[in-house]
DRENVEXZA-418991 format. One record per residue (C-alpha): x, y, z. Coordinates in steps of 0.02 Angstrom, whole numbers, padded with zeros to 5 digits, always signed. Layout:
XYZ ...
END
This chain:
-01509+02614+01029 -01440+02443+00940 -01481+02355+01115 -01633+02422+01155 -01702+02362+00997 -01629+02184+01028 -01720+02191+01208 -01889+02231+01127 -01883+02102+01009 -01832+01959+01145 -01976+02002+01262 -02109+02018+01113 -02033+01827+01052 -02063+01787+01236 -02231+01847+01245 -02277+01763+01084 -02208+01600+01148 -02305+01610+01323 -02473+01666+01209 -02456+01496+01115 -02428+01387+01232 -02587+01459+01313 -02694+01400+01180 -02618+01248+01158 -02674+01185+01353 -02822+01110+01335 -02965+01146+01488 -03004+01008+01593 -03164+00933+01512 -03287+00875+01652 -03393+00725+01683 -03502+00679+01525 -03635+00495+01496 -03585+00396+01351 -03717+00367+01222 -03702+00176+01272 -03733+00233+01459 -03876+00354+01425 -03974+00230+01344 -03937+00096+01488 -04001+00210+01649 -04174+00221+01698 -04246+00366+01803 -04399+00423+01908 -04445+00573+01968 -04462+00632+02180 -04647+00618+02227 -04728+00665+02385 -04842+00541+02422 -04938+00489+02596 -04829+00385+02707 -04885+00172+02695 -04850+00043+02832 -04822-00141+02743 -04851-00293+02885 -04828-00466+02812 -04908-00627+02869 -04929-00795+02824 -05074-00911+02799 -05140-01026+02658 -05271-01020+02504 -05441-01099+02559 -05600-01122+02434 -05741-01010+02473 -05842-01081+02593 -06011-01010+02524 -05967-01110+02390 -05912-01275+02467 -06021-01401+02460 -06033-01593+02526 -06114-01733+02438 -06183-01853+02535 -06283-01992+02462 -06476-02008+02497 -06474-02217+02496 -06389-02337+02535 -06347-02475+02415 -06196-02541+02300 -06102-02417+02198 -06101-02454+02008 -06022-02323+01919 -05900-02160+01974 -05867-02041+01836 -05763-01919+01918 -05586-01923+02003 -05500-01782+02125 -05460-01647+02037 -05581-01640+01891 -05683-01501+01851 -05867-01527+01841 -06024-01451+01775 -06199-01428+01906 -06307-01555+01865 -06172-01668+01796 -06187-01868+01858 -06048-01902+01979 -06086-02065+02029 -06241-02202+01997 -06301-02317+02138 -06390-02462+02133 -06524-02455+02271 -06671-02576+02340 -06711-02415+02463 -06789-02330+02264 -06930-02483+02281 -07026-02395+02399 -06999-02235+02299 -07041-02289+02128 -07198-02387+02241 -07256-02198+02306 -07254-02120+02161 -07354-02265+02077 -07487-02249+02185 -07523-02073+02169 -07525-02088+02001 -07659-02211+02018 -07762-02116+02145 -07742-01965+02036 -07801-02066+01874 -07960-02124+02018 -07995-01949+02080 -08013-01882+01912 -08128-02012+01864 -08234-02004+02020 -08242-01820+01994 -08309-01830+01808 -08434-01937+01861 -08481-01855+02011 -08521-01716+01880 -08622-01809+01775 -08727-01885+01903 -08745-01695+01971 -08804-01635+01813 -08941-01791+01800 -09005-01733+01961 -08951-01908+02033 -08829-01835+02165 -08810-01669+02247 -08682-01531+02254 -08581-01607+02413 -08553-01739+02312 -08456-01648+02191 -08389-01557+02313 -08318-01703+02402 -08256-01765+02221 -08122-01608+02184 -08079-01624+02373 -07999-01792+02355 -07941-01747+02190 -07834-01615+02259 -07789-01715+02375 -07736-01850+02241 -07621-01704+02175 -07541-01649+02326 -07502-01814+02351 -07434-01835+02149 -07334-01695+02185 -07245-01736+02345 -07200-01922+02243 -07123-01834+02086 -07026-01710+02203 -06944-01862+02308 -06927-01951+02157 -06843-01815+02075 -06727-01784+02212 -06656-01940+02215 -06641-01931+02005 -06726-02104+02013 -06704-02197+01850 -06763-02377+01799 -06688-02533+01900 -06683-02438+02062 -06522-02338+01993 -06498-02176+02079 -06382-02052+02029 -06270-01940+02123 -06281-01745+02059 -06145-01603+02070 -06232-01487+02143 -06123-01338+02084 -06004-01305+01947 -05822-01312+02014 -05661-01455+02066 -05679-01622+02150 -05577-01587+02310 -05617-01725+02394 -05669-01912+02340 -05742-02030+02469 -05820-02181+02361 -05753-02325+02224 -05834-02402+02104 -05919-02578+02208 -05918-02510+02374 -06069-02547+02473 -06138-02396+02551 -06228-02408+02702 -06405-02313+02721 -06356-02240+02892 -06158-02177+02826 -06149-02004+02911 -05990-01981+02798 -06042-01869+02619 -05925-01963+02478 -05874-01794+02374 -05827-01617+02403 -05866-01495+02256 -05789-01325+02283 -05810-01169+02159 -05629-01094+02161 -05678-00945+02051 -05672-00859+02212 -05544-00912+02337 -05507-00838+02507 -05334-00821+02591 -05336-00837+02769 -05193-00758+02858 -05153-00804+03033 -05096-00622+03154 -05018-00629+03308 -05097-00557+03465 -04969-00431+03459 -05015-00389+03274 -05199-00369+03291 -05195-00168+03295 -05111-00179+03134 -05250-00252+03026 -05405-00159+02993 -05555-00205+02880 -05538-00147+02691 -05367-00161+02704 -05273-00173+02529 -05182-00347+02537 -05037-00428+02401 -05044-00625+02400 -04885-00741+02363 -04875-00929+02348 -04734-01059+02330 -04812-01104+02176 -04794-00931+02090 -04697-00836+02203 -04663-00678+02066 -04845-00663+02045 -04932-00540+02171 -05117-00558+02178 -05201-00413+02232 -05362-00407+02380 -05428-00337+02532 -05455-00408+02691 -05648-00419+02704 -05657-00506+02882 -05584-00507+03048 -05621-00677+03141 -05625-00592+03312 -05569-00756+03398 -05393-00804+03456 -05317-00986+03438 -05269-01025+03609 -05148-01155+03542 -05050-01046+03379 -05120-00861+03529 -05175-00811+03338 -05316-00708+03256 -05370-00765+03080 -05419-00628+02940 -05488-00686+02770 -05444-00589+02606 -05534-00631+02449 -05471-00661+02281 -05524-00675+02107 -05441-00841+02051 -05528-00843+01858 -05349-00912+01828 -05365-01053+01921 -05162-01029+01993 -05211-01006+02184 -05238-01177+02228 -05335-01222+02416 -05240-01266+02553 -05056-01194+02474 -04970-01096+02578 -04968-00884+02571 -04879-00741+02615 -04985-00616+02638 -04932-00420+02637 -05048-00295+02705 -05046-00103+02700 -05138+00057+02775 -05087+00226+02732 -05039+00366+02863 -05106+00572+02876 -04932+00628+02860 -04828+00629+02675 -04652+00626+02617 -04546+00619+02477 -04527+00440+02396 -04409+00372+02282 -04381+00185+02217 -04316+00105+02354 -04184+00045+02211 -04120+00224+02180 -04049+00232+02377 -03843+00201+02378 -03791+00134+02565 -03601+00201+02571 -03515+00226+02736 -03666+00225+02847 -03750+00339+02744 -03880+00374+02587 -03848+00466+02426 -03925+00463+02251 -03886+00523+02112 -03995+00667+02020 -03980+00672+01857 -04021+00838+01735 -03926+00814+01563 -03805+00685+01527 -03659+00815+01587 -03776+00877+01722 -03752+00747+01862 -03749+00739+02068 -03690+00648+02204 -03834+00693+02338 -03826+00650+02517 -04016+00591+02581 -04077+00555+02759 -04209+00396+02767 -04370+00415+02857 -04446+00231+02806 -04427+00092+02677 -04574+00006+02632 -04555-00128+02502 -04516-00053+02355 -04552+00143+02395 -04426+00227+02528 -04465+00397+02600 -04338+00517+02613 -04271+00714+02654 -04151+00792+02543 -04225+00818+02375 -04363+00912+02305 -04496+00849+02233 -04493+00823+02045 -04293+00801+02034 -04262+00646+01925 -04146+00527+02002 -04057+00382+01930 -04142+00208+01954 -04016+00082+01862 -03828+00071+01850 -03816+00231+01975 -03685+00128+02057 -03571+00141+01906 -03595+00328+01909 -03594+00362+02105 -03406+00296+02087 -03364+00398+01927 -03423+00544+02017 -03320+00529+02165 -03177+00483+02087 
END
């Protein structure tokens, strides 16, 4: 009886020995985010969105020709004053340039005249009237009067417009107009020169640049890419992380037989005054296809051993390693198989976690 009792108590210390040691193994705790890592990720949600083709070409910035004008000057004669250089910004109706002219005689001698044969043909018509009403002449007469004195102001009226065209000031000075608000883009006259009355040359360029166009040269191959109203992103050296945003409005349907090119022109809003004519531009162009996929930031994709994956992320302890198959990557957006739409995947540091995950 003694040694059964002594075999009882052994196995109960034994089983009270294996119990502890039980709870003292602690279970394997699994993969968990940091507070210092939660707060350094970024996500975005699957979308289904329609399918976009991106085609890039490249061209340069060109002011808008509607609003591109040449100066020429209207005389001949020696230059006295030029108020502008290349590159300033002028006002319409602002004084670019003054010229001394002996060409203005023969102005300022036209519209002297018909101011005198105005002053006469208002005179001869007041007294035609007077001698009416004394019975010493006879309606022709009068008549004939106002006839001449319209004449007189046809004639007064054609002066002062010629006159006023060529801004005709006192000592034969004539002054060169902008005819537009916008930038001196091109300068063709100094201060002294002696300007010939038969130049064919103009001497400035004013172009308005709120408006500038961006002309973008596509291959023959390329041409059944582009399509009018076409959204278009514009790049330059100058500011090559700012995007400006257009559409292509025109299709020059001509091809360069030297560059075997088409042009396009896309129009853009340059209040800013940072597209500058005659820079060069990449332009990007895009059109939008019937069928739709699932997208994701193009930054979210992981390339590992010829394959895709991202990582879809639910809670910070609720994270997976998920293989994806790539239909397209366009820019920034790449359309995929393998999710469903409105998972949240990880967009920043993934990397980090991709590894931690597989390890």
């Amino acid at each position: 009886m003694k040694k059964i009792i002594i075999a009882l108590w052994v196995a109960f210390s034994v089983l009270s020995c294996s119990k502890k040691e039980e709870v003292k193994v602690p279970k394997p705790k699994g993969f968990e985010l940091s507070n210092t890592m939660l707060k350094s990720i970024s996500l975005a949600k699957v979308e289904k969105k329609y399918i976009v083709d991106d085609y890039s070409f490249y061209g340069k910035i060109s002011a808008d020709k509607n609003s591109y004008i040449d100066v020429y000057p209207l005389v001949g004669g020696n230059v006295l004053s030029v108020n502008v250089e290349l590159g300033d910004h002028v006002k319409k109706g602002q004084v670019l340039a003054t010229i001394r002219s002996t060409e203005l005689a023969e102005v300022q001698k036209d519209v002297s005249d018909a101011r005198t044969d105005l002053v006469v043909a208002q005179n001869n018509l007041r007294v035609a009237k007077e001698m009416y009403e004394g019975k010493l002449n006879t309606e022709r007469d009068v008549l004939e009067a106002k006839s001449e004195l319209q004449k007189a102001q046809d004639q007064m009226q054609r002066a002062s417009a010629v006159s006023t065209v060529y801004s005709v000031k006192n000592g034969n000075i004539y002054s060169v107009i902008a005819p537009i608000s916008g930038y001196i883009v091109q300068k063709n006259i100094n201060k002294d020169m002696q300007l010939r009355s038969d130049r064919s040359d103009n001497i400035f360029d004013v172009a308005n640049t709120t408006n500038v166009w961006a002309i973008m040269n596509v291959n023959e191959s390329d041409i059944d890419k582009i399509s009018l109203g076409m959204r278009a992103q514009v790049s330059t050296l100058s500011y090559p992380d700012k995007v400006f945003e257009g559409k292509i409005d025109k299709i020059f349907k001509i091809i360069d037989p030297e560059t075997n090119a088409m042009q396009a022109r896309v129009v853009l809003d340059n209040t800013s005054g940072l597209l500058i004519p005659e820079s060069k531009a990449t332009i990007k162009v895009s059109s939008s296809e019937n069928a739709m996929a699932l997208a994701v930031p193009s930054k979210a994709v992981i390339f590992d051993d010829n394959r895709s994956f991202v990582v879809v992320f639910k809670s910070r302890t609720d994270l997976k390693v998920k293989e994806i198959k790539v239909l397209k990557q366009v820019g920034d957006i790449t359309y995929i198989e393998g999710l469903s739409e409105g998972e949240q995947i990880m967009t920043n540091n993934q990397l980090l976690i991709y590894r931690s995950l597989n390890n």
